[in-house]
C-alpha positions as CSV (number, residue, x, y, z in Angstrom):
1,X,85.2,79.0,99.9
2,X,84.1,80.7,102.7
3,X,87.1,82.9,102.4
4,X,86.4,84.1,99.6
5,X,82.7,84.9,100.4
6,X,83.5,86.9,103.4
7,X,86.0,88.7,101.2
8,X,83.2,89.8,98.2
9,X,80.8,90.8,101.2
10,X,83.3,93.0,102.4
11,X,83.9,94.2,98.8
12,X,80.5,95.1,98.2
13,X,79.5,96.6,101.3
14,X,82.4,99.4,100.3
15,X,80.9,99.7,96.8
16,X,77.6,100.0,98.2
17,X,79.0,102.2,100.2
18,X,80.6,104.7,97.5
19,X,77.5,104.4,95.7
20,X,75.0,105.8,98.5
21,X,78.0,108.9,98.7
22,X,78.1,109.7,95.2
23,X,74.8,110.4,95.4
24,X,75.6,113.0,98.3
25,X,78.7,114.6,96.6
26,X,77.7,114.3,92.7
27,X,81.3,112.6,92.3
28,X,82.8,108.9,91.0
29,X,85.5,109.6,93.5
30,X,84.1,107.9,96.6
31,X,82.9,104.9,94.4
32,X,86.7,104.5,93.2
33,X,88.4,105.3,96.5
34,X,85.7,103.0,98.3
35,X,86.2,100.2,95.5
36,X,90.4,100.3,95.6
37,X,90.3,100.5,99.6
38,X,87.3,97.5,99.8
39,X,89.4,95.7,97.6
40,X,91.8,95.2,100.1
41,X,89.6,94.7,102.7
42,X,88.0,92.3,101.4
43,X,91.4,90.3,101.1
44,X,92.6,90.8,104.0
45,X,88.8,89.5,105.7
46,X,88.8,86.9,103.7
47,X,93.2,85.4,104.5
48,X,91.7,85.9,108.2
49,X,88.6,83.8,107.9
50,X,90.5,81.3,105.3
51,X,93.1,81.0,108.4
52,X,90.5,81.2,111.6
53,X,88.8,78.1,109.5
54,X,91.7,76.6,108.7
55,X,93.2,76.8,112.4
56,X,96.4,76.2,113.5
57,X,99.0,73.2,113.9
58,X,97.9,70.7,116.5
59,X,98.9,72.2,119.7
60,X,102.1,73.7,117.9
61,X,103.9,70.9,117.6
62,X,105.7,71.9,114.3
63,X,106.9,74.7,116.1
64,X,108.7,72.5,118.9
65,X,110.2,69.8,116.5
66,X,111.9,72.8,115.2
């Protein structure tokens, strides 16, 4: 869950972003650029906090039975 928040904040601080240019350049451009580029932002923020929470095996020991 908190993956997935992480991920939306990311995805609307681009959009915000985009919106406070178009202002500036009289253009949708920067909102879609902004949008498609927070979009994958946003997932890659929120695989990294999903996997920082999540954490890793218990002192690797997966990794040595293998």
């Amino acid at each position: 869950m908190v993956g997935i928040v992480a991920g939306a904040v990311v995805l609307l601080g681009f959009i915000g972003l985009g919106i406070v240019l178009t202002s500036r350049v009289d253009s949708p451009v920067p909102v879609v650029v902004l949008a498609l580029g927070g979009v994958y932002a946003g997932w890659l923020v929120g695989v990294i906090v999903y996997g920082a929470i999540r954490g890793g095996t218990a002192g690797g020991q997966e990794a040595r039975e293998r």
